[in-house]
N, C-alpha and C positions, 0 to 999 in steps of 0.2 A: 824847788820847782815853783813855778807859777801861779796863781792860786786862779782857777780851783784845780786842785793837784789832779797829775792826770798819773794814778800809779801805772801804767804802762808804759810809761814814756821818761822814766828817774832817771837824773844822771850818775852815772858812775866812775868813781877811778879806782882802779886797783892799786896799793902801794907793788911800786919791783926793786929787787934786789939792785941794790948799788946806787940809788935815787939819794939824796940828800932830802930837807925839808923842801926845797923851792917847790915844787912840782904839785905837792900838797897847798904850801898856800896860796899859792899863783891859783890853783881850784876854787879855794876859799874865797880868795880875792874877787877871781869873777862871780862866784854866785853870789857874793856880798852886791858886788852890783849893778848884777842884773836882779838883786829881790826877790833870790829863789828862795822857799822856806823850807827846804829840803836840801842835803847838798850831803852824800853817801860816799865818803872814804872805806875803800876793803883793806885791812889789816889782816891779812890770813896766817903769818908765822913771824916770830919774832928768834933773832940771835939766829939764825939758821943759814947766815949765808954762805959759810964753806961747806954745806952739805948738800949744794947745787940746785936749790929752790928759787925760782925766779920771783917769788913773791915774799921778801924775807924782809921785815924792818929791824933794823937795831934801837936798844934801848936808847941811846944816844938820840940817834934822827926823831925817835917815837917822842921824848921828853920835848925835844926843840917845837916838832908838831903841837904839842896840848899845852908848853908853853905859849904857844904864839894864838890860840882858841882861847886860853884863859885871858890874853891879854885885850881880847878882843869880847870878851863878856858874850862867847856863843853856849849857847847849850848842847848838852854830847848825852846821846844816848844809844844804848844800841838798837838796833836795826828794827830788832824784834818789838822795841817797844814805843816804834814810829807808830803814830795812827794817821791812816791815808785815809781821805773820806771820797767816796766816788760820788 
């Protein structure tokens, strides 16, 4: 997000079942830039997708993901341990 962060207003994607990496860095890609210093991917279940979870990544697409962050020298953290300042 924009500085100065407005935590009411974060942008988010959800990973869904059956998505490849595009979708993910195509995200990354625009808030690279646009110069957001926030930018929240949801990972909620992994290997789950013949158990009919619409938000399922595989280890495969998930490595491709944190490959293409490491390649790009971003920082990853979880969520939790964002600090947003109002």
């Amino acid at each position: 997000m924009h500085e100065p962060l407005n935590r009411h207003a974060l942008g988010y994607l959800a990973f869904q079942t059956g998505w490849d990496a595009q979708p993910v860095k195509q995200r990354i890609l625009r808030g690279l830039a646009r110069s957001e210093r926030l930018i929240i991917i949801g990972f909620h279940r992994f290997n789950a997708e013949t158990e009919g979870y619409m938000d399922s990544c595989s280890d495969e697409v998930f490595r491709d993901i944190l490959e293409f962050v490491r390649d790009k020298e971003l920082k990853v953290l979880p969520l939790a341990e964002a600090v947003v300042n109002d």
